[in-house]
N, C-alpha and C positions, 0 to 999 in steps of 0.2 A: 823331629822328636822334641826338640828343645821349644818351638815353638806349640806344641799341644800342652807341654810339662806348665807352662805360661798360662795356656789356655784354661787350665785346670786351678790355678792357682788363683787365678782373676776370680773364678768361677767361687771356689770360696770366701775370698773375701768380698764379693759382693753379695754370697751369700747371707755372713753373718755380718754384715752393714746392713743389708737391709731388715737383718729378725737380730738384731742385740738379743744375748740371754739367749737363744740357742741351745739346744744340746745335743751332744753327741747323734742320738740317735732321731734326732728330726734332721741334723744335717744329713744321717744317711738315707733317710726315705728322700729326701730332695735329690739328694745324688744319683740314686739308681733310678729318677725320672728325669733327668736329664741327659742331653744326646751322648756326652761326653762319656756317661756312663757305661755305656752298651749292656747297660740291666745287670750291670755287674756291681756289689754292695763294694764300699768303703774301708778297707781294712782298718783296723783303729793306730796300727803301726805308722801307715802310709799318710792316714790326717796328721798326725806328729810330725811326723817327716816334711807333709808342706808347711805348719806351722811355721818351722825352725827356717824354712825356707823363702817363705815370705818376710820373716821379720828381714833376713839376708836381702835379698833381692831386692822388696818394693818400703825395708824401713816399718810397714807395721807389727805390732805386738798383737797377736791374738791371745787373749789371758781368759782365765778360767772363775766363775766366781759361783762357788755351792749355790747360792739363794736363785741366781738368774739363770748360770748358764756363760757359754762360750760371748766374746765380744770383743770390739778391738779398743784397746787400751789408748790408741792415739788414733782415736777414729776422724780426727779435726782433720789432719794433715791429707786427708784425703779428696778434700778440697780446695787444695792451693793449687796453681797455677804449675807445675812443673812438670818434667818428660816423664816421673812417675805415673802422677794424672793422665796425663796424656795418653801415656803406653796403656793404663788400665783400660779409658776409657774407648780406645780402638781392638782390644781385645773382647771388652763387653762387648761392644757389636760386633765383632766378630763370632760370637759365640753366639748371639742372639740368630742372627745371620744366617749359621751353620744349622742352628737348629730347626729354622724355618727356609730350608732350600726349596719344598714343595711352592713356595709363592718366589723363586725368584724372578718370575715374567714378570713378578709387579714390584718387586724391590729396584731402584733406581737408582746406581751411583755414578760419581762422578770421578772424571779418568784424571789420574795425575800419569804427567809425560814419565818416557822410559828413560830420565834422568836418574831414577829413585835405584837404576842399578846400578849404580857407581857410589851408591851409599856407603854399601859396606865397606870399600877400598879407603874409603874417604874417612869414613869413622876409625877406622884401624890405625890409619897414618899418623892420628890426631891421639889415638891412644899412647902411640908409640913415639909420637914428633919426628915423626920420618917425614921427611920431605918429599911431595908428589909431582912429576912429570905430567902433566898433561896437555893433551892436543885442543884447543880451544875454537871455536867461532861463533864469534859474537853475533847477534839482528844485524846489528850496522856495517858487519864486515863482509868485502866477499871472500874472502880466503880464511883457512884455518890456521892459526902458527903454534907452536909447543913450547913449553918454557917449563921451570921447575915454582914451585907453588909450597908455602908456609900454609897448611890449611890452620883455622881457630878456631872456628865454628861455623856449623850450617842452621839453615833454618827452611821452616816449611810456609809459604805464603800465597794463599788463593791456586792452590791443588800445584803448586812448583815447590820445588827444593832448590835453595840457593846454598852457596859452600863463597864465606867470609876467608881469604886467605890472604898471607904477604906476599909480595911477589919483589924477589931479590931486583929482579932487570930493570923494575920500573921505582924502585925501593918506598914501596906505599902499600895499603889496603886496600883491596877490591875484594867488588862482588861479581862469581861468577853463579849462570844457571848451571843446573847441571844437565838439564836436558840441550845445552849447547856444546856437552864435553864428547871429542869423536873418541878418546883414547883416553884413558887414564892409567899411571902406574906407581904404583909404589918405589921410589929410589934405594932400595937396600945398601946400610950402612952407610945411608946419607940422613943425619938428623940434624935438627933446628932446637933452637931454644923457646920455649913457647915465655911471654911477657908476663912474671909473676905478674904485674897490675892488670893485667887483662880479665874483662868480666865483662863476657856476649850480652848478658840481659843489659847492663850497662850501657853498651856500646849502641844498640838499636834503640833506646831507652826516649829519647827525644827526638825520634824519627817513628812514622808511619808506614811497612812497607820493608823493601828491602834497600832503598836510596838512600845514600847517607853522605852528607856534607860537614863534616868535624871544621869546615872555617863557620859555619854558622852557629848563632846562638837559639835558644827554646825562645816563643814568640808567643803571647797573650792572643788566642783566636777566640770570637763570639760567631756564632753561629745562629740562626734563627731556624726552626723546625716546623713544619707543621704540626698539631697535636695527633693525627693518624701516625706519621711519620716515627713521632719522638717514643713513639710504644717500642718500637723497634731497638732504635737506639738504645735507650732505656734497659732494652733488656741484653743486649751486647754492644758493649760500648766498641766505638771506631776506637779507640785508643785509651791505655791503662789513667792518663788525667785528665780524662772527660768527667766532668763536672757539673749538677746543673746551677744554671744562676737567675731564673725563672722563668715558671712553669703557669700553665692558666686553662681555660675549655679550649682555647685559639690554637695556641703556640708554645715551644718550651724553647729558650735559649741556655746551649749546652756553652761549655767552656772548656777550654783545650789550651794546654801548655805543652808546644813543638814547635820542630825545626817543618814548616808546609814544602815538599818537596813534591815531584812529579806523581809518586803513588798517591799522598793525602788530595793532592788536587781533583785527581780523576775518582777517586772516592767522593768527593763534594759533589763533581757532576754529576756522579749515578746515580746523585739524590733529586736532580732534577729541580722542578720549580715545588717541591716540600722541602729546599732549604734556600737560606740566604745569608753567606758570610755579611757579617755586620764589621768588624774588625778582626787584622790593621785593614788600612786603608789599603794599601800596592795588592795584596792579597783578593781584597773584591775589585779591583780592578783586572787582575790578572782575569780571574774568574768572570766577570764580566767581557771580556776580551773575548776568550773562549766564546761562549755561550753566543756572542753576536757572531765568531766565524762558521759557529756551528749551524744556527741560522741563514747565515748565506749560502750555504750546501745547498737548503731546499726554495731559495728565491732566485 
């Protein structure tokens, strides 16, 4: 229920984002032609009711103005970077989705691991700083061990969810996946102190990925792209301080300010011979290294 209430809600604010100036009653012809609707009108109570409920929930103001029409008052914020965005934007497709199930033989998505059901335990604990028992086994390892767990923040990266936590036994930060967790539980009446200075975006901030090395410092990288290539780029950047530092018909050299760890690396490779790290120096060499053992595979 809570998840359609969502549903509905997304539905009009992407409604009146995409018609500013709106009115009441062209939002309800829109409504009673959509799936959500079931040919059922709008009550003018229950548009109020999600008003009130969206400013609550997702932060915007829907406001009312005689000469245009309905419209969202902080319609900017709706393109920032955050779990707001985010949430909206996987409920639009969702909704999108729903209402074109007749072609789902030709709609094609992509699987994230059965990690994402240990979400809700994990986001609860972190509501509550309840500290988490879980059963763990790592790629590397072959046995699973249990331990208790500070979760901080999770994140989502290349269709995996990762869960950022402290871990008392080893007294440090790690990253666990979650589709490596056999058991998890909430410790009842067991709680933690979460780190006022603590700030996730921060913390992943000079890293690519989910690796993170806090002895190292952010690094001056140049890049070289092909001009097919750098459309790409261009249009979603590998990383928030990608930069370009020139562009031409040939080639664009992008610029990046990070810590190069295992994810950033194996992202340069998938770029193949349409990139070429320029600097640092150990960096293309590294990458150079690779590339020639990768080439001994097939000699």
């Amino acid at each position: 229920m809570a998840t359609q209430t969502l549903r509905k809600h997304v539905w009009l604010i992407n409604t009146i984002h995409n018609n500013p100036g709106i009115s009441f009653r062209e939002i309800n012809n829109k409504w009673q032609y959509s799936d959500l609707s079931e040919g059922n009108e709008l009550p003018l109570r229950t548009f109020h009711k999600w008003r009130n409920a969206i400013r609550k929930v997702f932060g915007l103001k829907i406001d009312w103005r005689d000469s245009s029409g309905y419209f969202i008052a902080n319609d900017d914020e709706i393109k920032d970077g955050t779990v707001r965005k985010w949430l909206m934007d996987n409920i639009s497709v969702s909704n999108m989705l729903m209402s074109n199930l007749a072609l789902r033989d030709r709609i094609l998505l992509e699987e994230v691991p059965s990690g994402k059901d240990y979400l809700n335990t994990i986001l609860e604990a972190m509501k509550t700083d309840t500290v988490l028992c879980i059963t763990y086994q790592g790629f590397g390892r072959k046995n699973a061990h249990t331990f208790d767990l500070h979760p901080y923040c999770v994140k989502l990266f290349k269709q995996r969810w990762y869960m950022l936590g402290y871990s008392p036994s080893e007294d440090r930060l790690r990253i666990y996946a979650l589709d490596r967790i056999g058991n998890i539980q909430l410790q009842d009446g067991k709680t933690f102190s979460m780190p006022r200075n603590f700030n996730a975006e921060e913390f992943f901030m000079s890293f690519y990925g989910i690796i993170v090395n806090a002895d190292k410092e952010p690094e001056r990288i140049l890049v070289k792209v092909s001009a097919k290539q750098a459309r790409y780029l261009k249009s979603l950047k590998l990383h928030w301080s990608q930069d370009i530092v020139e562009t031409n018909d040939d080639y664009t050299i992008f610029k990046y300010k990070l810590c190069p760890e295992y994810d950033f690396m194996q992202e340069l490779l998938s770029q193949g011979a349409d990139l070429e790290v320029l600097e640092p120096q150990w960096l293309r060499e590294e990458i150079a290294k690779k590339t020639e053992n990768m080439y001994k595979l097939y000699h």
